[in-house]
C-alpha positions in Angstrom: 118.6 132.3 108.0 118.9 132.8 111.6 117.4 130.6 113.9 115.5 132.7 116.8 117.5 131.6 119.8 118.2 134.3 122.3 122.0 134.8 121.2 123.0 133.8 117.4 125.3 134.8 115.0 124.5 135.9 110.9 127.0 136.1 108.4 129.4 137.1 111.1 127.5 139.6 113.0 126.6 138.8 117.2 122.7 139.3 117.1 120.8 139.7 120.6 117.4 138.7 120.9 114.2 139.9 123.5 110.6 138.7 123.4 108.0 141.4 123.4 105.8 141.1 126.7 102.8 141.0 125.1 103.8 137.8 122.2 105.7 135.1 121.7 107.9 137.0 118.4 111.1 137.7 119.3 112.7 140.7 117.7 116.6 141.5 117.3 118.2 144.2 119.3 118.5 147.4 117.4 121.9 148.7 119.5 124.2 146.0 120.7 127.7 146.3 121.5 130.8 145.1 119.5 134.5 145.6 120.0 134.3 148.9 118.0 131.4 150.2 119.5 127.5 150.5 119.7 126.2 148.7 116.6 123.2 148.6 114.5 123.2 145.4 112.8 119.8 146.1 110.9 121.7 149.3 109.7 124.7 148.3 109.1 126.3 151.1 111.4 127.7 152.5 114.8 126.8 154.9 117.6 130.1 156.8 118.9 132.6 154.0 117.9 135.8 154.1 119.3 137.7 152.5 116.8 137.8 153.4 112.8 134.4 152.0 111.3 132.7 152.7 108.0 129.8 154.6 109.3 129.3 156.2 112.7 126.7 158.1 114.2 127.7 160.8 116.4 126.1 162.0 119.2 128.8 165.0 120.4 132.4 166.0 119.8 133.6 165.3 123.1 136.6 162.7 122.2 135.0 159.8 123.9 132.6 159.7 121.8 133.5 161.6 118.3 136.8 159.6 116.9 138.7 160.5 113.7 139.2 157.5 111.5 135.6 156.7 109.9 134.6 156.3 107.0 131.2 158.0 107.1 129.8 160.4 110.1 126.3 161.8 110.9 125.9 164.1 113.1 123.4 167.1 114.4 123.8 169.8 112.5 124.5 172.5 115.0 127.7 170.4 116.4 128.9 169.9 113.1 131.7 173.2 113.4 133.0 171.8 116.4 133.4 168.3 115.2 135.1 169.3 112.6 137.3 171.6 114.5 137.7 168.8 116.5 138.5 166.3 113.8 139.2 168.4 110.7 137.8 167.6 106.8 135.9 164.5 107.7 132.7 163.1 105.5 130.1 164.7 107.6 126.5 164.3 107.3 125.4 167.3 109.6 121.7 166.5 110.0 118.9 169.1 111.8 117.4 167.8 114.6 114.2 165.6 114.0 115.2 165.4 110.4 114.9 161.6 109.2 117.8 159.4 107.6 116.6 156.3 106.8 119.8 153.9 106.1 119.1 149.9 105.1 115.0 150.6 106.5 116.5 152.0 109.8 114.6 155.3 110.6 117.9 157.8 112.4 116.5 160.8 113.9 118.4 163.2 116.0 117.1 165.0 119.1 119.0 167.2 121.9 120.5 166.0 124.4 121.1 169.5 126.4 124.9 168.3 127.1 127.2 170.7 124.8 126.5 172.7 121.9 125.4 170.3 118.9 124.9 167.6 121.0 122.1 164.4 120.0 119.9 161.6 120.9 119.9 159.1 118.5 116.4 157.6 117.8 115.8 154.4 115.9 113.1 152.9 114.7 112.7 149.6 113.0 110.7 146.7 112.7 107.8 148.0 115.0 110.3 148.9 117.6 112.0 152.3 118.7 115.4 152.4 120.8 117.2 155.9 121.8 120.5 156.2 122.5 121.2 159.3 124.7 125.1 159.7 124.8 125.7 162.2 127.0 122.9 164.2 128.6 121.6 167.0 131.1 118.5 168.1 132.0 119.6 171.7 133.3 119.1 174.7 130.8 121.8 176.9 130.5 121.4 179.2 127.1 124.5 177.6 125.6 122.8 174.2 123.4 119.0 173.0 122.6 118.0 171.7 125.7 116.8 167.6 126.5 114.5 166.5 125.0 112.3 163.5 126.3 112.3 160.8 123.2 110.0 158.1 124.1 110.6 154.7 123.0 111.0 151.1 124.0 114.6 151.1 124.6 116.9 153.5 126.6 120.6 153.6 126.5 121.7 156.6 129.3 125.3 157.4 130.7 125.4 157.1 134.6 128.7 159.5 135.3 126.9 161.3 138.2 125.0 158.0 138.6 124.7 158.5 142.5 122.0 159.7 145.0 124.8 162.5 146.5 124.9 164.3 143.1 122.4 167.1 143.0 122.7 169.7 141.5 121.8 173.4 142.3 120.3 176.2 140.4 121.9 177.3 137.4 121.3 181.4 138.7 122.7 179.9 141.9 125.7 178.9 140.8 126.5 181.8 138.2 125.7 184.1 141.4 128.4 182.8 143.5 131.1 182.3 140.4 130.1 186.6 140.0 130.6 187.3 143.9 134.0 185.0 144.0 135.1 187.0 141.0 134.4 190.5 142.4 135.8 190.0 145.9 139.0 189.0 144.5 139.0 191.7 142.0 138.3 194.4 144.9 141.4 193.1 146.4 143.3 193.2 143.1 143.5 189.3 142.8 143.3 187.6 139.5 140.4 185.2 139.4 141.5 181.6 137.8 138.3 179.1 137.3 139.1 176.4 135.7 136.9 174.1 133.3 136.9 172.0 130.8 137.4 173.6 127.3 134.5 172.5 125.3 131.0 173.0 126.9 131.5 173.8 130.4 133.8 176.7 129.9 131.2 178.6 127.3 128.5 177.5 129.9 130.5 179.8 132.4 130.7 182.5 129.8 127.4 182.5 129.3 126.7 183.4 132.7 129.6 186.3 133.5 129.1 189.5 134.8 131.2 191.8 132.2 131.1 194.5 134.1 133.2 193.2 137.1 136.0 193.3 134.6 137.9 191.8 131.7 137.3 188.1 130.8 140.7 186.7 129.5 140.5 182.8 127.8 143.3 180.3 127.6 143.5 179.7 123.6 142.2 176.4 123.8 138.8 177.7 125.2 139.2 180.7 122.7 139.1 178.4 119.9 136.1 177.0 121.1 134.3 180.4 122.2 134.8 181.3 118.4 132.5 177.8 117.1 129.5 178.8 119.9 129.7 182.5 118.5 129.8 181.3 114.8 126.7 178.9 115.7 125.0 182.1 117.3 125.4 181.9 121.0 125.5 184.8 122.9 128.6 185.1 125.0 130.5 188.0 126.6 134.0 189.4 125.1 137.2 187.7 125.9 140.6 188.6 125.4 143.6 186.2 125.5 146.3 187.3 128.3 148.6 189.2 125.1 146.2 191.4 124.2 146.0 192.5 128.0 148.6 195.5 127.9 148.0 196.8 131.6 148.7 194.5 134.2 145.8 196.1 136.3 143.2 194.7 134.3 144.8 191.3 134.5 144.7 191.8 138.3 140.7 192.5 138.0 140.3 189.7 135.3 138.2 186.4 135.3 139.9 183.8 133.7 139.1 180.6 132.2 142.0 177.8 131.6 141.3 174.2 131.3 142.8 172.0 133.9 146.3 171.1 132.2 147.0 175.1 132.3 147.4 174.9 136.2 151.0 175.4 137.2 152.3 176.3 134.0 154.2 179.4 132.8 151.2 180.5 130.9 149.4 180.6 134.6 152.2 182.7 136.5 151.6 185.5 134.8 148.7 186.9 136.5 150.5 187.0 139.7 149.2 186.0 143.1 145.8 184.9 142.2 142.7 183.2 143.5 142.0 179.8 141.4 138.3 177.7 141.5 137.4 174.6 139.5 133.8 174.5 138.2 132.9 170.8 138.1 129.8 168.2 139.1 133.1 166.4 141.0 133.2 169.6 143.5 129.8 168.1 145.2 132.3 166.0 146.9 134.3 167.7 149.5 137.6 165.8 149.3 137.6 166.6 145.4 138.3 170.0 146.3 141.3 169.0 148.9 142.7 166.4 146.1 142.3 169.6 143.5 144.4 172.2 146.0 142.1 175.4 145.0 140.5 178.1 146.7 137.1 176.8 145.6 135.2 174.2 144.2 131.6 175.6 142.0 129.6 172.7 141.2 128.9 172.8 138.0 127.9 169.6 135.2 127.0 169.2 131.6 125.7 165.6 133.0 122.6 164.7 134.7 122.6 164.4 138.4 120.9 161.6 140.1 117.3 163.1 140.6 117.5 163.9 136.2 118.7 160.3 135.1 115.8 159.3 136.9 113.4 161.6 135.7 114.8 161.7 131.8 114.2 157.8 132.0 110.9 157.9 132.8 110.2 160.7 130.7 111.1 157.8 127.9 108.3 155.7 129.1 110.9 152.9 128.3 110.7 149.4 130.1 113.7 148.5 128.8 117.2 150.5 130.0 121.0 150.1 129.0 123.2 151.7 131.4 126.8 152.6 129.3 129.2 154.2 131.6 129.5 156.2 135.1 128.5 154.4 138.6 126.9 152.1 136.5 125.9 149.2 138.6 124.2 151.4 141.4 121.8 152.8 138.7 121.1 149.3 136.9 120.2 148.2 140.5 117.8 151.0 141.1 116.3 150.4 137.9 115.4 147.1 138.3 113.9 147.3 142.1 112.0 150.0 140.2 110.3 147.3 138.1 112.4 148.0 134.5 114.4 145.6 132.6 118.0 147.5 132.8 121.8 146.2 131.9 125.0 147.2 131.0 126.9 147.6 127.7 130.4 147.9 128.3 131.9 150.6 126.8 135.1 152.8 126.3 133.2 156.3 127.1 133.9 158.4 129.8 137.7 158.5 129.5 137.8 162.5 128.3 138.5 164.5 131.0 135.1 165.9 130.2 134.4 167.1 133.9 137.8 167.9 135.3 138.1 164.9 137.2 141.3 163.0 137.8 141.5 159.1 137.3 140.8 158.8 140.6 137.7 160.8 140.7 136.1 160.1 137.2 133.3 157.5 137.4 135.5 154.3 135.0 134.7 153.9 131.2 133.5 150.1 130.0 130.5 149.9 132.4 132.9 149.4 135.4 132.0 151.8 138.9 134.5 154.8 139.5 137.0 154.7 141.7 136.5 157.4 143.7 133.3 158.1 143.0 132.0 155.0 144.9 134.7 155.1 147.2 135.3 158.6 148.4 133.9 159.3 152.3 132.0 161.8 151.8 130.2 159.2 149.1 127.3 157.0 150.5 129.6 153.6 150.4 126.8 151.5 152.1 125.3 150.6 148.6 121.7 151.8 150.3 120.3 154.0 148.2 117.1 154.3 150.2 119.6 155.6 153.2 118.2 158.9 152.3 114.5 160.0 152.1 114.8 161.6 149.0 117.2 159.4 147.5 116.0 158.2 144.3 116.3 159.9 141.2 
């Protein structure tokens, strides 16, 4: 038996201990981290592993955080075509949101996370306590996934990728506006419209949002493939066409289209001519991510929470208790804990999917380590203040 020390180990398993304000019992962590990934060791399983485990919990299909290589998978039932388009015939437990799994007396229930279609909180509950692990979140609605939904519990573990007080974000109707206008000026003028986006999530998001009538909406195949899951799982999006089945080269001179980022400068991208290009991405807040990009125009856009909604999701938890996994991660356990809550780090190998169209340079770092550019860029606040600006909190 395990002594109750605050570290200690159990027939091979790293344990972590807290003590409950309110009584001298000590209860084990529910979510700890481990070379392979978040682990349950009352359960006996992970949360997004990144390397091959027996059973893993799944919170999206983005690939840092849905692997191939396990043994067992549990997911959110809505997600469960795109994972496995994503991974192929895999041993999936697609699970409807707030149904219960109970697995060695843990209690698993999913809830959305209003990130990408099928996407999940992961709630446990055991021994008296209840811990949520978020994955990736947003708090914006956009008609493309179930939207957030605030879990409360005693324990929070949130992503930080737009962990900084200069990410906001604007209206949804806002942005979809100005992606419309963009698109119709350059069709007037008989210039091909290029956004581009990340495949999974953000492009369907943009979809979603399209003005048909401006004219035709042609998809690189790798957002096809993924417009064909959303439509399968019942969201509404407009009718695309891939650039073969475009026979006049007028309509592609009046066409919207959506590439992800490794298109631009291809063959495949020549073929519309002189065009105008855009990238749609949370990084475009920053002016110099633009520059570094080399396009017309930057629309920012994010399937992440901005500054003001990790704040406001976290207290939405009523948690005292935060874990901060990946992003600008040491600003945001700072904040948390002049705020009054207990709040660390795991480190972690999430965030390394080009998930927003960043380069390596702009991407907030994976394994709980600040980004690069994200902390660094001018037009950031460098100054470590975060109370530089009046409204600067989340």
């Amino acid at each position: 038996m395990c002594a109750l020390v605050t570290r200690g180990r159990c027939r091979g398993v790293r344990f972590a201990w807290h003590r409950l304000p309110a009584s001298n019992r000590f209860l084990m962590d529910l979510i700890v981290a481990r070379p392979e990934g978040l682990y349950c060791p009352p359960g006996n399983f992970h949360i997004d592993p990144w390397r091959p485990v027996d059973r893993a919990v799944i919170t999206h299909a983005h690939s840092d955080h849905a692997r191939a290589g396990h043994r067992h998978y549990l997911a959110a039932a809505p997600g469960a075509a795109v994972l496995r388009s994503r991974l192929g015939d895999i041993d999936l437990d697609a699970v409807p949101y707030g149904e219960p799994r109970v697995h060695n007396g843990v209690r698993i229930t999913l809830h959305p996370a209003g990130h990408v279609l099928g996407s999940a909180q992961v709630r446990l509950e055991y021994g008296g306590q209840v811990w949520v692990a978020s994955g990736d979140y947003k708090l914006q609605e956009d008609g493309t996934c179930d939207p957030f939904e605030p879990v409360p519990c005693d324990v929070f573990i949130t992503e930080s990728t737009f962990g900084l007080p200069i990410y906001r974000w604007d209206a949804v109707e806002s942005v979809r506006a100005d992606i419309n206008a963009w698109w119709a000026a350059n069709a007037a003028q008989g210039r091909a419209s290029l956004l581009y986006c990340y495949a999974f999530g953000k492009a369907q998001r943009i979809l979603h949002g399209l003005d048909a009538s401006i004219g035709p909406i042609v998809a690189h195949g790798a957002v096809e493939t993924l417009n064909r899951v959303y439509r399968s799982s019942g969201v509404a999006l407009p009718q695309t066409v891939t650039v073969g089945d475009v026979r006049d080269p007028a309509d592609l001179r009046r066409a919207l289209v959506l590439a992800p980022p490794s298109a631009r400068g291809t063959p495949w991208t020549r073929r519309f001519g002189e065009h105008a290009d855009a990238f749609a991405s949370g990084w475009m807040r920053l002016r110099g991510a633009r520059r570094r990009r080399g396009v017309d125009r930057g629309f920012v856009m994010s399937d992440h929470a901005d500054w003001p909604g990790l704040g406001q999701a976290i207290a939405a938890t009523g948690a005292g208790r935060v874990i901060v996994t990946h992003g600008s991660v040491p600003i945001l356990v700072r904040w948390l804990n002049e705020q009054g809550l207990r709040a660390e780090s795991f480190a972690t190998e999430y965030g390394a999917e080009e998930d927003e169209g960043g380069s390596d340079k702009e991407q907030s770092g994976a394994s709980g380590q600040p980004g690069s550019s994200a902390d660094q860029d001018p037009d950031a606040d460098q100054s470590g203040n975060l109370d530089r600006r009046g409204d600067a909190a989340p």
